[in-house]
Each structure stands twice: as structure tokens, then as C-alpha cells.
N, C-alpha and C positions, 0 to 999 in steps of 0.2 A: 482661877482667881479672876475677880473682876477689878478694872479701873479703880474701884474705888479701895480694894481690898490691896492693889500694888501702889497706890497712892500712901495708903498706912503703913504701909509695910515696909517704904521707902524713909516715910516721918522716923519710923520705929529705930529701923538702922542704923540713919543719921544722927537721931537723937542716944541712941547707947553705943557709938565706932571709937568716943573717947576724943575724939579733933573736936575742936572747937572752929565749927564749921559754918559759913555765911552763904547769906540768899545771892544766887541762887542756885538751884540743884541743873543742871546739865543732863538731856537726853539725848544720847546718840541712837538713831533708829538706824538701822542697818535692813535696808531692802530685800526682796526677795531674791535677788538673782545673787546677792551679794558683791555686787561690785560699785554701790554707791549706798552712803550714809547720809540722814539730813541730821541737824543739830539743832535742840530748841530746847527753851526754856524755862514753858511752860508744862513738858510733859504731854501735851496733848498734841497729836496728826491724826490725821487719816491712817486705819491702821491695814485697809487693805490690801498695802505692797508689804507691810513690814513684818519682819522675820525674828530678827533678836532690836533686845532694847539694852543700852548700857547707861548706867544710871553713873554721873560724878556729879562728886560737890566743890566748893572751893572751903579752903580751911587756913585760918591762921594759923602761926605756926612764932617764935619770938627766939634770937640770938641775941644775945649782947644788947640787951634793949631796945631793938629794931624787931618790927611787928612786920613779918613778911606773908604771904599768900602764895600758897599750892596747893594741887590736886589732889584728888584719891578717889579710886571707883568702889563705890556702895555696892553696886549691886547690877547682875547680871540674865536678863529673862529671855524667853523664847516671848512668841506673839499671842501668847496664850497667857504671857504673866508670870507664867512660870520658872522660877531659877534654876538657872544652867552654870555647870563648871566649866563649859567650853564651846565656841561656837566654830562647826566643821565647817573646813574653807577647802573644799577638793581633800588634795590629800595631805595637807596640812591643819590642826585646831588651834583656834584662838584661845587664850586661856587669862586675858585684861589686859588692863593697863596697867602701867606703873609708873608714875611721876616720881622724879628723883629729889631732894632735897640734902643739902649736906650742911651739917652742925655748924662747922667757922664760916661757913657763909654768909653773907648779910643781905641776900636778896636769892630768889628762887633760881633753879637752873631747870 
């Protein structure tokens, strides 16, 4: 898959996940050695250390008439673009993120 084809693909997601979801989209690059991450905004680095990519958006979310803001991860690639279920850490896998949110709440946790 190319940049431009994970770029669509990313629109695609975002736009049918059902959140009502606000600019901007969040990439977390995850290095080759896997022991450090960079985070940006644009989607776009240098991709010759990076190993997986994990893609969140931020999304409103409304209680009790209070319009609040959380997370949720779109989507998950190796450095080829390609979506993965789980990214191997030794002998442990990654398998996302998960931002919590709770109903009578009136602001994110």
C-alpha cells in the first residue's frame, strides 16, 4: 500500500467508525528497535526507522448536554502500510489502545 493509498484508507475509516470525530488524526510511529515512539500530526516522518504506525482521532462524545472529547484508535499498520492485529514486543503482543469514557461522566477519563 502506498502513503497515499493509507492516507485514504485512513479518511475511509474515520469517516464510516460512527464517532463524530475532529481534526486532528494522531500518528503514533513506533521505531524499529521498538523501544521509542514519535507522535505527529501530520502523518507524515521519515519512515526509515519506523516499524508500525498507529493511527487515533479525537471524537466528541455528549452527557447530559456537556459536549466532551476522547480518543479511539482507527487503525493499525506495519511500515509497509499494511494492517496488523498486533504488534510483537519480545514475547509479549500489542493488540491497541483503548481510551475509557464512562456515560454519567461529564468530562473524559
Amino acid at each position: 500500500m502506498t502513503i497515499v493509498d493509507f492516507m485514504r484508507l485512513v479518511g475511509e475509516i474515520r469517516n464510516n467508525c460512527g464517532l463524530e470525530c475532529t481534526d486532528p488524526n494522531y500518528y503514533i510511529f513506533i521505531h524499529k528497535e521498538l523501544k521509542r515512539a514519535t507522535v505527529s500530526n501530520t502523518g507524515y516522518i521519515c519512515m526509515s526507522d519506523v516499524a508500525y504506525i498507529l493511527v487515533v482521532c479525537a471524537y466528541n462524545w455528549k452527557n447530559m448536554g456537556y459536549v466532551n472529547t476522547s480518543l479511539t484508535q482507527l487503525l493499525m499498520v506495519d511500515k509497509d502500510f499494511n494492517p496488523v492485529d498486533e504488534i510483537p514486543f519480545g514475547v509479549w503482543n500489542f493488540k491497541g489502545l483503548q481510551f475509557t469514557t464512562f456515560p454519567y461522566q461529564w468530562y473524559s477519563a
